[in-house]
ChimeraX commands (.cxc) that place a marker at each C-alpha (Angstrom):
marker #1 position 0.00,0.00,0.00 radius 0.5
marker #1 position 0.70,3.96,-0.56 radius 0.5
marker #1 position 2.13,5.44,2.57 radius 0.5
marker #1 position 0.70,9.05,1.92 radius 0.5
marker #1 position -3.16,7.55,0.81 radius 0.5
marker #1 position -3.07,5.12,3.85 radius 0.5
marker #1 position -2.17,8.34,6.34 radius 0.5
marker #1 position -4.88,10.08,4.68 radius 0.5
marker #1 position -7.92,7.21,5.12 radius 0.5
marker #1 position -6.52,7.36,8.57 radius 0.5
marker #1 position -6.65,11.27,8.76 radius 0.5
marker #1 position -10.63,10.81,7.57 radius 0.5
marker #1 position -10.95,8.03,10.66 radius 0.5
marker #1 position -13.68,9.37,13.20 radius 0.5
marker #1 position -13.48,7.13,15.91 radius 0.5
marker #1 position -10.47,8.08,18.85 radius 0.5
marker #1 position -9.44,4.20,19.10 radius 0.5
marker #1 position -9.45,3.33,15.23 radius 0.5
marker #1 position -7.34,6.33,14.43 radius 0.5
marker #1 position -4.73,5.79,17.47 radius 0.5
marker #1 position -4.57,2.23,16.45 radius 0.5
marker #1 position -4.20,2.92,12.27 radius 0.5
marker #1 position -1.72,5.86,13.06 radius 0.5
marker #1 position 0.42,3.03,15.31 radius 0.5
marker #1 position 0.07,-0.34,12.85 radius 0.5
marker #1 position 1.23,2.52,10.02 radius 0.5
marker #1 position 4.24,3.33,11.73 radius 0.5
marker #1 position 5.05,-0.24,12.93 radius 0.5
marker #1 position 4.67,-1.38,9.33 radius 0.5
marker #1 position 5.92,1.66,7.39 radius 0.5
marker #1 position 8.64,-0.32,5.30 radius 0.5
marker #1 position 5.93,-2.62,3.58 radius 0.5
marker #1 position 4.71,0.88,1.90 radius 0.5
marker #1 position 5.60,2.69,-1.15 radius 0.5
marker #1 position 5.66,6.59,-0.84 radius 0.5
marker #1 position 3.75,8.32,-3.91 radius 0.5
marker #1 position 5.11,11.69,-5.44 radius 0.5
marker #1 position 1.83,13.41,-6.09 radius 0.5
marker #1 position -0.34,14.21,-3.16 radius 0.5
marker #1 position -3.60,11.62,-3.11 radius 0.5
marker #1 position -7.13,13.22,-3.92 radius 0.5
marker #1 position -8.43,14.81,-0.63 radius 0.5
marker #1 position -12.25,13.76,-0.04 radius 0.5
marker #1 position -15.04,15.93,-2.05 radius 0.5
marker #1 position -15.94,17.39,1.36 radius 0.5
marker #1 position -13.21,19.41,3.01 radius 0.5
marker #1 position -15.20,19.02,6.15 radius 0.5
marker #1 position -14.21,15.50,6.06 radius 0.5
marker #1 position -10.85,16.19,7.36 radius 0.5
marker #1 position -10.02,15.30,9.80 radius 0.5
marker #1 position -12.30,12.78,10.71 radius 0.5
marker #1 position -13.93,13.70,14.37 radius 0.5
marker #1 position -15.86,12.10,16.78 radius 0.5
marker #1 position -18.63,13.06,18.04 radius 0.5
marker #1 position -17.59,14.27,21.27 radius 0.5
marker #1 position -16.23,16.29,22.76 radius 0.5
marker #1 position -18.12,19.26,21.86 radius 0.5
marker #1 position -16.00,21.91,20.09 radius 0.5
marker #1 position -16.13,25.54,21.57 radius 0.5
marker #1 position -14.17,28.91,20.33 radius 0.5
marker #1 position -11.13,28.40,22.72 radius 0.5
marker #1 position -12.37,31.36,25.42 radius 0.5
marker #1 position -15.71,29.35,25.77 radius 0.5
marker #1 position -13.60,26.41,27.08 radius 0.5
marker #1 position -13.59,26.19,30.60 radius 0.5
marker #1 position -10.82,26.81,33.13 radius 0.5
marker #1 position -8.54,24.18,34.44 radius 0.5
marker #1 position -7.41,24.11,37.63 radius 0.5
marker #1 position -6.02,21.21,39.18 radius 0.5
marker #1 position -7.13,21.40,42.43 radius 0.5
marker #1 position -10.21,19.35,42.68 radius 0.5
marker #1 position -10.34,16.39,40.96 radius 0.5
marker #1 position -12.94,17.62,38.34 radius 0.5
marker #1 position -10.33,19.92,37.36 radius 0.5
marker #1 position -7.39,17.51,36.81 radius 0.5
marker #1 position -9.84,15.80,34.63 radius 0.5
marker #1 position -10.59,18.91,32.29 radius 0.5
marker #1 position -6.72,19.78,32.34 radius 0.5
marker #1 position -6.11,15.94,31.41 radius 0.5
marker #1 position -8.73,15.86,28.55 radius 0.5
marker #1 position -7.95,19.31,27.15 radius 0.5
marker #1 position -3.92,17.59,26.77 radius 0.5
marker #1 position -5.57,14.79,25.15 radius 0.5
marker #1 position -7.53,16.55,22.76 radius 0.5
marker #1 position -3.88,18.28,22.12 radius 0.5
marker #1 position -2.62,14.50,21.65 radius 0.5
marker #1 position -5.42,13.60,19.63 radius 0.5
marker #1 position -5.73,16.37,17.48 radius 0.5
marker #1 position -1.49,16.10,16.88 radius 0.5
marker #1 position -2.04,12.63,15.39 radius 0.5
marker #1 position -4.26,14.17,12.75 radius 0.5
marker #1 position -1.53,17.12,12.21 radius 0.5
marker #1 position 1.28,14.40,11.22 radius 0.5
marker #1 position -0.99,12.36,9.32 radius 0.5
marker #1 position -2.51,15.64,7.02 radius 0.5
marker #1 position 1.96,16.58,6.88 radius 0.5
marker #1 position 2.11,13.64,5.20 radius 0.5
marker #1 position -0.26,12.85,2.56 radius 0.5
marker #1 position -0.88,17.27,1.76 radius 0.5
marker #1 position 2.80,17.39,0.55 radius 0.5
marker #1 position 4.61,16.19,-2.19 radius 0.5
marker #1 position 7.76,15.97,-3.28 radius 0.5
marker #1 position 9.60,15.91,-0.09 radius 0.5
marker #1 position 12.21,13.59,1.01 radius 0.5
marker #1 position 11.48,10.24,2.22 radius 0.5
marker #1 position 12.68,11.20,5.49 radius 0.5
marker #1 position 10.52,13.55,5.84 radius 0.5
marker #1 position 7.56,11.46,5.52 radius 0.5
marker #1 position 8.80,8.75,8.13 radius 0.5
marker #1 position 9.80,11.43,10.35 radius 0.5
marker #1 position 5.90,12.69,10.76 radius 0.5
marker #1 position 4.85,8.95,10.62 radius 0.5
marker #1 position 6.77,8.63,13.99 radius 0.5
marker #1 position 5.40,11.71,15.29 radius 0.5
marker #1 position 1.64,10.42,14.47 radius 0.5
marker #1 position 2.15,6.84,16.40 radius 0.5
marker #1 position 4.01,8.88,19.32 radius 0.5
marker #1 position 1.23,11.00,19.24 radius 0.5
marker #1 position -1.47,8.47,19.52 radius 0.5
marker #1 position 0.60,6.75,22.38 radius 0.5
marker #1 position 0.44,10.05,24.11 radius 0.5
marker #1 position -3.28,10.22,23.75 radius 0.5
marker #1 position -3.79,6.71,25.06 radius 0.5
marker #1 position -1.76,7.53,28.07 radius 0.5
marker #1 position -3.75,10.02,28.73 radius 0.5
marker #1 position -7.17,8.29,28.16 radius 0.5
marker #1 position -6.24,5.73,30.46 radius 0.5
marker #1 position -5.65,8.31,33.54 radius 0.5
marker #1 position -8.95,9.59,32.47 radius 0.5
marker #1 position -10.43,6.41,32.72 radius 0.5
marker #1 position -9.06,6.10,36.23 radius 0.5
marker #1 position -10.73,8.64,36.97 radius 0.5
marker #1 position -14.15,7.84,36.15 radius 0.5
marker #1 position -14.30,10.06,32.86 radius 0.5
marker #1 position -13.01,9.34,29.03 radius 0.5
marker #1 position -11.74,11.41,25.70 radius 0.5
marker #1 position -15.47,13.36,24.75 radius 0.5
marker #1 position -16.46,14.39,28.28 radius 0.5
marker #1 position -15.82,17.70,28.26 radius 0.5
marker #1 position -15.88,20.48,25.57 radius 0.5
marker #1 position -11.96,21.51,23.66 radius 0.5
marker #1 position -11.58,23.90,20.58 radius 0.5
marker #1 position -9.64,22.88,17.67 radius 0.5
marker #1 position -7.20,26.02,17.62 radius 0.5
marker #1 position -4.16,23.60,16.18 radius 0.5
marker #1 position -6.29,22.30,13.20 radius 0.5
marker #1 position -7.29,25.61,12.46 radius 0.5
marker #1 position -3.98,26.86,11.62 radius 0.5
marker #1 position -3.36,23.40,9.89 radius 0.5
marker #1 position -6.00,24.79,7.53 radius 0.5
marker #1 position -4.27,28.25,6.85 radius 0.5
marker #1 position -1.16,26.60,6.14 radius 0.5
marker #1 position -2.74,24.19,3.86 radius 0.5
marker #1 position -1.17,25.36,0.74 radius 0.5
marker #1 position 2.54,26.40,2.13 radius 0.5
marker #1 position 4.70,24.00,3.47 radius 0.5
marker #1 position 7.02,26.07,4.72 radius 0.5
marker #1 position 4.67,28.06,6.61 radius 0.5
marker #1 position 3.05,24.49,8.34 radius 0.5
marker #1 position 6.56,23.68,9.48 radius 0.5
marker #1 position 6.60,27.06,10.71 radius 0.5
marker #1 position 3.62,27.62,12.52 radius 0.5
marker #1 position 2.14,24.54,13.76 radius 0.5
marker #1 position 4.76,22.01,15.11 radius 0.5
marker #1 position 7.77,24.72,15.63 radius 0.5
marker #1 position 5.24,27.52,17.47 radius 0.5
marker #1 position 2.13,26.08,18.34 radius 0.5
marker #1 position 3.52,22.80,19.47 radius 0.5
marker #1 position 6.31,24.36,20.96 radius 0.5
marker #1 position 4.09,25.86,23.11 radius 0.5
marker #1 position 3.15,22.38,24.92 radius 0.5
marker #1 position 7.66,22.70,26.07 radius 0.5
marker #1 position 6.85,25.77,27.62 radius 0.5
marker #1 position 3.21,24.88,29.59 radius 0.5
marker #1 position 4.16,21.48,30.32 radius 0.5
marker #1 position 6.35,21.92,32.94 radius 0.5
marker #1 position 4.18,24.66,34.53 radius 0.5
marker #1 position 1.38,21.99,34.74 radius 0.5
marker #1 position 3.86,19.24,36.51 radius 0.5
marker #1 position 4.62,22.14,38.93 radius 0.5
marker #1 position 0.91,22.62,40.07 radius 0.5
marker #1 position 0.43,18.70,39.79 radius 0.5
marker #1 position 3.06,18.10,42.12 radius 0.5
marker #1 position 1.84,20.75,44.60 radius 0.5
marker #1 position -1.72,18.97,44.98 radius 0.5
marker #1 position 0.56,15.95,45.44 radius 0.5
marker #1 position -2.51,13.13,45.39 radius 0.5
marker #1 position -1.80,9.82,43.22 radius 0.5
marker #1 position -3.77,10.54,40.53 radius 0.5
marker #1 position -1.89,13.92,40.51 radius 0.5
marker #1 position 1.45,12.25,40.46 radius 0.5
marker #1 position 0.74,9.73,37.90 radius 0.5
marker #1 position -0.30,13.06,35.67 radius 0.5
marker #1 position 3.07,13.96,36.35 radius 0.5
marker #1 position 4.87,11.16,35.06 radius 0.5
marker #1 position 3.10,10.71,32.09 radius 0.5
marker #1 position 3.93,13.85,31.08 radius 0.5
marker #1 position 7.58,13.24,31.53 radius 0.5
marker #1 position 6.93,10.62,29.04 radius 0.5
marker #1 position 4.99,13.39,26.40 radius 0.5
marker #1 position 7.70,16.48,27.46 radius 0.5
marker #1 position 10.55,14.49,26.03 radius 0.5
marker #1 position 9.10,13.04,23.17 radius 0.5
marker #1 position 7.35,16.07,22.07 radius 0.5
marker #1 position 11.06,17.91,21.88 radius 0.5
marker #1 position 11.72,15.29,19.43 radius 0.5
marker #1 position 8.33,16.27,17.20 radius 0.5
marker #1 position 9.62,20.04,17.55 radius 0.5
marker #1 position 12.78,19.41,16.40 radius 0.5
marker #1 position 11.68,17.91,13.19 radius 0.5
marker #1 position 9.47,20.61,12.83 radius 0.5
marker #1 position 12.58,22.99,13.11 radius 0.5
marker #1 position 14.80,20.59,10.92 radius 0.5
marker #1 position 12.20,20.38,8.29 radius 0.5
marker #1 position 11.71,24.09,8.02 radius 0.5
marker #1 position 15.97,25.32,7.77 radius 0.5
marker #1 position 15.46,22.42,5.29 radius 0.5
marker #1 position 12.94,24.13,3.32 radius 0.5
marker #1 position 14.01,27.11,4.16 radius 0.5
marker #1 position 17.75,26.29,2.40 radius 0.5
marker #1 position 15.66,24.88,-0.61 radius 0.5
marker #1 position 14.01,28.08,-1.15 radius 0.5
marker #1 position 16.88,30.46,-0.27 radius 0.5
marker #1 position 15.15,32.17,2.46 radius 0.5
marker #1 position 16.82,33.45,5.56 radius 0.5
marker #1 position 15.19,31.33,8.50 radius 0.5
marker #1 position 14.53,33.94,11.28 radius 0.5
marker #1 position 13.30,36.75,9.10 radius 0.5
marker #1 position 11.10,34.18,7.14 radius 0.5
marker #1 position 9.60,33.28,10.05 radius 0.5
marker #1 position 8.64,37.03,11.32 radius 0.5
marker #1 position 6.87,37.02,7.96 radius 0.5
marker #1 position 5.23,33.74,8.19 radius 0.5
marker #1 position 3.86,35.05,11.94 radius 0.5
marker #1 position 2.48,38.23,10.65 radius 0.5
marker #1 position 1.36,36.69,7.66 radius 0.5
marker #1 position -0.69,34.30,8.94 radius 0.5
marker #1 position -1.19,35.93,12.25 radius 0.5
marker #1 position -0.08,33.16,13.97 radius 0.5
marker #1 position 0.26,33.89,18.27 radius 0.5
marker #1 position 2.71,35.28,19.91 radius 0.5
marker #1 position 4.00,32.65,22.53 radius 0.5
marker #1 position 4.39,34.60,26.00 radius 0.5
marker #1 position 6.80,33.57,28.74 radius 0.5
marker #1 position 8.26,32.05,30.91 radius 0.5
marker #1 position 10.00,29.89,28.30 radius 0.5
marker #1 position 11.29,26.59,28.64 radius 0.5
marker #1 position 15.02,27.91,26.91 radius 0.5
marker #1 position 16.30,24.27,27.56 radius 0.5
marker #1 position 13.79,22.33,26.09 radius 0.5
marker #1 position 13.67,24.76,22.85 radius 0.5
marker #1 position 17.58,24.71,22.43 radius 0.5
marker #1 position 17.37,21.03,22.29 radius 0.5
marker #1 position 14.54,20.68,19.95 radius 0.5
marker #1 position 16.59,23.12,17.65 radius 0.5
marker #1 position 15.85,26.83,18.48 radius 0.5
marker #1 position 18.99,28.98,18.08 radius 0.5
marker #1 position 19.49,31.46,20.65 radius 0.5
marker #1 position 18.37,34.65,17.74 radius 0.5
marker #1 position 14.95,32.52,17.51 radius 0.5
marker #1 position 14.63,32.31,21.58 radius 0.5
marker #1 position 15.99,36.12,21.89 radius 0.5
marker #1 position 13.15,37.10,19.23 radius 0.5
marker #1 position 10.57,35.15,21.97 radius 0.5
marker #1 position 11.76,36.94,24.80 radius 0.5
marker #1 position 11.17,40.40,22.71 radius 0.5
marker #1 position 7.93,39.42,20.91 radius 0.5
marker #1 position 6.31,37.83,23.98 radius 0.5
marker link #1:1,2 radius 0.2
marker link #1:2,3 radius 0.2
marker link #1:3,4 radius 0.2
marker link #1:4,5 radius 0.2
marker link #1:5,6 radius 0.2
marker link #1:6,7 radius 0.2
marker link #1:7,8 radius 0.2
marker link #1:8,9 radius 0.2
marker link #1:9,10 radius 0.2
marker link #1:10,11 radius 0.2
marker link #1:11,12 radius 0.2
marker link #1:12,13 radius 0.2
marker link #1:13,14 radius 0.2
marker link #1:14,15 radius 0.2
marker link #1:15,16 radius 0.2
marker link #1:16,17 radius 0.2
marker link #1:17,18 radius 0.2
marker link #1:18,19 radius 0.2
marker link #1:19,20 radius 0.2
marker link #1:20,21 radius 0.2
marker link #1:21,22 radius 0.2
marker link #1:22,23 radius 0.2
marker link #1:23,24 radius 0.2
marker link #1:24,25 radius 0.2
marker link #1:25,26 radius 0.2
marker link #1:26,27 radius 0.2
marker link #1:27,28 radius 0.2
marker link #1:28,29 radius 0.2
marker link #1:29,30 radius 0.2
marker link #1:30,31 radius 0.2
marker link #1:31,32 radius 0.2
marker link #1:32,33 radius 0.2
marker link #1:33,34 radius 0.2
marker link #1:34,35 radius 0.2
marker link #1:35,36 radius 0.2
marker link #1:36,37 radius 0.2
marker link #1:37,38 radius 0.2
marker link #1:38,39 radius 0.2
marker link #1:39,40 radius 0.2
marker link #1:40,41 radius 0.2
marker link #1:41,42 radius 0.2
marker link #1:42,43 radius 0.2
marker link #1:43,44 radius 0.2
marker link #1:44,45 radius 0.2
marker link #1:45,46 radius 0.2
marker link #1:46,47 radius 0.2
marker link #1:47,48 radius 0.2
marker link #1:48,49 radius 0.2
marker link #1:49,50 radius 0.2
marker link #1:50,51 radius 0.2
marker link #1:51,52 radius 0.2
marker link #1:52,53 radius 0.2
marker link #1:53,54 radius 0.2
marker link #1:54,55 radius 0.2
marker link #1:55,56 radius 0.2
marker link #1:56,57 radius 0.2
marker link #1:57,58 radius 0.2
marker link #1:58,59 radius 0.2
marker link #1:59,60 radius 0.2
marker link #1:60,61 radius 0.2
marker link #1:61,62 radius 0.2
marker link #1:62,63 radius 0.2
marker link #1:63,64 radius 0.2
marker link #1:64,65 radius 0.2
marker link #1:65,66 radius 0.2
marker link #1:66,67 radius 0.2
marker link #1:67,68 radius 0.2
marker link #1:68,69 radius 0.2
marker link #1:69,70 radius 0.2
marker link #1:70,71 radius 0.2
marker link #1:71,72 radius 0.2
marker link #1:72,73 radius 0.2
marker link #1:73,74 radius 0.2
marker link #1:74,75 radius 0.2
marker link #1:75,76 radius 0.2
marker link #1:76,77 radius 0.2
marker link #1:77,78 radius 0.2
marker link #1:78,79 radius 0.2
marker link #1:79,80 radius 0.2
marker link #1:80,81 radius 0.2
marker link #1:81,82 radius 0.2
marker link #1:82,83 radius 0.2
marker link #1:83,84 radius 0.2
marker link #1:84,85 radius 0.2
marker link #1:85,86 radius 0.2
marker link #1:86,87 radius 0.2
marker link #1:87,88 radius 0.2
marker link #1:88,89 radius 0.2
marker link #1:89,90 radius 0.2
marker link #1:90,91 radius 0.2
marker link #1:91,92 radius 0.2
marker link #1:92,93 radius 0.2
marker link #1:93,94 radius 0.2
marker link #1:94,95 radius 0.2
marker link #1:95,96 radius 0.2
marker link #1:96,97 radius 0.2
marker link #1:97,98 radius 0.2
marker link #1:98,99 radius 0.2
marker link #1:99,100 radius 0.2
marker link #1:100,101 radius 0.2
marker link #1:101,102 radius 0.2
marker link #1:102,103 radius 0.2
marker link #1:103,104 radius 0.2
marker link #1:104,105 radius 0.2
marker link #1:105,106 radius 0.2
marker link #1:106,107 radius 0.2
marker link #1:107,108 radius 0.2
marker link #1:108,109 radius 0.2
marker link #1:109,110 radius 0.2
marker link #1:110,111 radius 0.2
marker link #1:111,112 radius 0.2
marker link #1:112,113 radius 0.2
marker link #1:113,114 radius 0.2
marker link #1:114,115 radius 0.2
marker link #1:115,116 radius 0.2
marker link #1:116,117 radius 0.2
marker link #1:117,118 radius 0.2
marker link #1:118,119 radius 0.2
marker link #1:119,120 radius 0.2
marker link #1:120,121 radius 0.2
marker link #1:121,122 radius 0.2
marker link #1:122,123 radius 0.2
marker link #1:123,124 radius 0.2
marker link #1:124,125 radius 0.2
marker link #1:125,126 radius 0.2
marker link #1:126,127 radius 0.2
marker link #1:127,128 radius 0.2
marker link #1:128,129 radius 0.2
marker link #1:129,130 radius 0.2
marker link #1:130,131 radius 0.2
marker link #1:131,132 radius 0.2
marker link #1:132,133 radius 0.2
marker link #1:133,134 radius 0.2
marker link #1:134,135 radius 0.2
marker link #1:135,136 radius 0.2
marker link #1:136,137 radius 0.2
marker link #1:137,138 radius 0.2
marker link #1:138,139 radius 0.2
marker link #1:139,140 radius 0.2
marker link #1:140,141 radius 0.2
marker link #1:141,142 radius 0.2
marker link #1:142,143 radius 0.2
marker link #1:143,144 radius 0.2
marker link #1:144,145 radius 0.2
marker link #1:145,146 radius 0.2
marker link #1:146,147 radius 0.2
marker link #1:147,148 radius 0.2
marker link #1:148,149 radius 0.2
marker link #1:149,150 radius 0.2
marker link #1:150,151 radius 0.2
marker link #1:151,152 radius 0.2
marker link #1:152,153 radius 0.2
marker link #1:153,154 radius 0.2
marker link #1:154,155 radius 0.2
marker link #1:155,156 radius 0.2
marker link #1:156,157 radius 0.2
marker link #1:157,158 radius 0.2
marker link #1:158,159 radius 0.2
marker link #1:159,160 radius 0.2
marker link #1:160,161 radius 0.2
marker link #1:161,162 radius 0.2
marker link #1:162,163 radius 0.2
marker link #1:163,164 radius 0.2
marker link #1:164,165 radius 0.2
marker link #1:165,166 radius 0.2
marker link #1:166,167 radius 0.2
marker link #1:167,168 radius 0.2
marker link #1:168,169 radius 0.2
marker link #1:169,170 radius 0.2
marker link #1:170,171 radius 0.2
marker link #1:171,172 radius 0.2
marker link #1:172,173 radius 0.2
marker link #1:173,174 radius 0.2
marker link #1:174,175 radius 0.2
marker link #1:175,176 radius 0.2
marker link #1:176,177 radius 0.2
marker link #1:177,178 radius 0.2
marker link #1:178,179 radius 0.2
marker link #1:179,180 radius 0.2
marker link #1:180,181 radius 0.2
marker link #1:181,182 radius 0.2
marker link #1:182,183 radius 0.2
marker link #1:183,184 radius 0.2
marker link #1:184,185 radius 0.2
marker link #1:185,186 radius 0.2
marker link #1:186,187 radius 0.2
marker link #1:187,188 radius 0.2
marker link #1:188,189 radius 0.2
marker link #1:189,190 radius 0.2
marker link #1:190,191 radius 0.2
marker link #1:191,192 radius 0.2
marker link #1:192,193 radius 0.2
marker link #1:193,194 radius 0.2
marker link #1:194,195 radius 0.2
marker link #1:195,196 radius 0.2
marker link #1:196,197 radius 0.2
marker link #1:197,198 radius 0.2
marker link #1:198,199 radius 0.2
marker link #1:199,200 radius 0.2
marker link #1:200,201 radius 0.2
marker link #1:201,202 radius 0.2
marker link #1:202,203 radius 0.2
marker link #1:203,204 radius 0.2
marker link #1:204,205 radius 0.2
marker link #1:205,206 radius 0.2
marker link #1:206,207 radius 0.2
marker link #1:207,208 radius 0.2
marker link #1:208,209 radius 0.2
marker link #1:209,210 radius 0.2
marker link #1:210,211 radius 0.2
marker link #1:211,212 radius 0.2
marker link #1:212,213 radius 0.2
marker link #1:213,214 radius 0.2
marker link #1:214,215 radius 0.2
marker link #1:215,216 radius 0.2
marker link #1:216,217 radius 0.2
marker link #1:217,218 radius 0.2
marker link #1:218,219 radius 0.2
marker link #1:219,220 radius 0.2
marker link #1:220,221 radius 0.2
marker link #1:221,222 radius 0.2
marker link #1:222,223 radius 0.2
marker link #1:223,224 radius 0.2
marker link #1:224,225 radius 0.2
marker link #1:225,226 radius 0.2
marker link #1:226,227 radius 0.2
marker link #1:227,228 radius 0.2
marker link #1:228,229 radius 0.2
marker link #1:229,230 radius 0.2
marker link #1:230,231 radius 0.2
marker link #1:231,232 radius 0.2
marker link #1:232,233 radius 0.2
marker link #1:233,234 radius 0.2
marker link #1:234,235 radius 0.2
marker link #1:235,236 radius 0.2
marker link #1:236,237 radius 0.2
marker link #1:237,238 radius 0.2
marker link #1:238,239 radius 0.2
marker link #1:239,240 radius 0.2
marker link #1:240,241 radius 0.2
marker link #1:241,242 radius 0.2
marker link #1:242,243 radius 0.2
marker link #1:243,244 radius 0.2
marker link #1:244,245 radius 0.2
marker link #1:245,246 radius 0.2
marker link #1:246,247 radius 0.2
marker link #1:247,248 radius 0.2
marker link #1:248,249 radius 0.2
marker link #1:249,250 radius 0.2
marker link #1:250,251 radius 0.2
marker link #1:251,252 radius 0.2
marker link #1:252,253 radius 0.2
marker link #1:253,254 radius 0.2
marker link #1:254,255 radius 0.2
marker link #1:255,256 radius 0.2
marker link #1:256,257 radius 0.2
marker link #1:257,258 radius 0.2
marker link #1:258,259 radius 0.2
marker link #1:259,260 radius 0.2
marker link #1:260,261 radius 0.2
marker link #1:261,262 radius 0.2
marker link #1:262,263 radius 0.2
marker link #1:263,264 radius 0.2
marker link #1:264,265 radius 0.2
marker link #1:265,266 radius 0.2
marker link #1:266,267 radius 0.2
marker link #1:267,268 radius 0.2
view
């Protein structure tokens, strides 16, 4: 089979389990497929992708409630709004795969890894939910990473740019904020929250850095200059402005030079 079709029929999968599981048996058996060199036909109806369940409901992002960790109501929103991240992060590999063409092989193994890593995140994170007496669909989310999927739809250089290298990125910075406040309410289920997302912290500098290798590649294809490119990709597509406190380390080691983290600590 095509590797690029196959992520896309598993991009158009609805149900949370059938696309975690596709995105994982892809990845496991990625060197029994060919990769095509012209995009597959997306479905008639762009409101086919991605394919969504149909819960949780989806709310503009200041309609979502507040989560504090503090009772254990609130670890549960805070632990299904990360999974709808995690979920929603399998479907942004899967569409960086089969939208575009002509790329290196690497590149599309790269975001074939990041879609089963992703989906492993997500069932971590459904199964501390479960624990809890709740599940993925619970509670409402917003869908502010697909949305800038869509703007970015038709640039490649701009999706390496925006979504895995700023709005991803973002997860480095909040993540460790989160274990912080976990740690403080210091009950088991708390704790366990903690060290899954050890597990999704470490990976997810991995997913940022190809992100940020993928772009200076692009970037070096094109002959544009990486940091001023990316001012104009920002404005351009008004992507947001990340604000602080940064997590320097975990951006230097996914790839960020220290112009790109100076240029956060100014535009933040």
């Amino acid at each position: 089979m095509e590797l690029r079709h196959r992520a896309l029929q598993v991009l158009c999968l609805a149900h949370p389990d059938d696309k975690a599981s596709a995105a994982l048996a892809l990845y496991v058996q990625a060197d029994q497929h060919t990769i095509a060199t012209t995009a597959p036909i997306p479905p008639a109806d762009p409101q086919a992708l991605p394919g969504r369940p149909e819960r949780p409901e989806l709310l503009h992002h200041t309609a979502v409630r507040r989560r504090s960790p503090a009772t254990p109501e609130g670890r549960a929103i805070l632990l299904h709004a990360i999974a709808h991240i995690e979920f929603n992060a399998i479907n942004l590999a899967l569409d960086a795969i089969w939208r575009f063409d002509g790329m290196p092989t690497a590149y599309y193994l790269d975001w074939l890894r990041v879609a089963a890593e992703e989906a492993q995140h997500f069932g971590l994170l459904r199964d501390l939910l479960r624990t809890q007496g709740h599940d993925y669909g619970d509670f409402p989310a917003h869908q502010g990473l697909w949305t800038m999927c869509e703007k970015t739809q038709h640039d490649i250089v701009a999706r390496m740019a925006l979504v895995p290298r700023t709005l991803e990125a973002r997860g480095l910075d909040a993540t460790p904020l989160i274990q912080q406040k976990l740690r403080q309410v210091g009950t088991p289920d708390a704790l366990a929250a903690v060290d899954v997302l050890d597990i999704i912290l470490r990976e997810e500098v991995g997913h940022v850095a190809i992100g940020n290798h993928w772009y200076r590649w692009l970037c070096a294809r094109d002959s544009l200059e990486p940091e001023t490119h990316y001012t104009a990709l920002v404005q351009r597509y008004e992507a947001p402005r990340p604000k602080p406190p940064f997590n320097a380390a975990a951006r230097r080691q996914a790839g960020f030079t220290e112009v790109e983290l100076a240029w956060l600590l100014h535009a933040g």
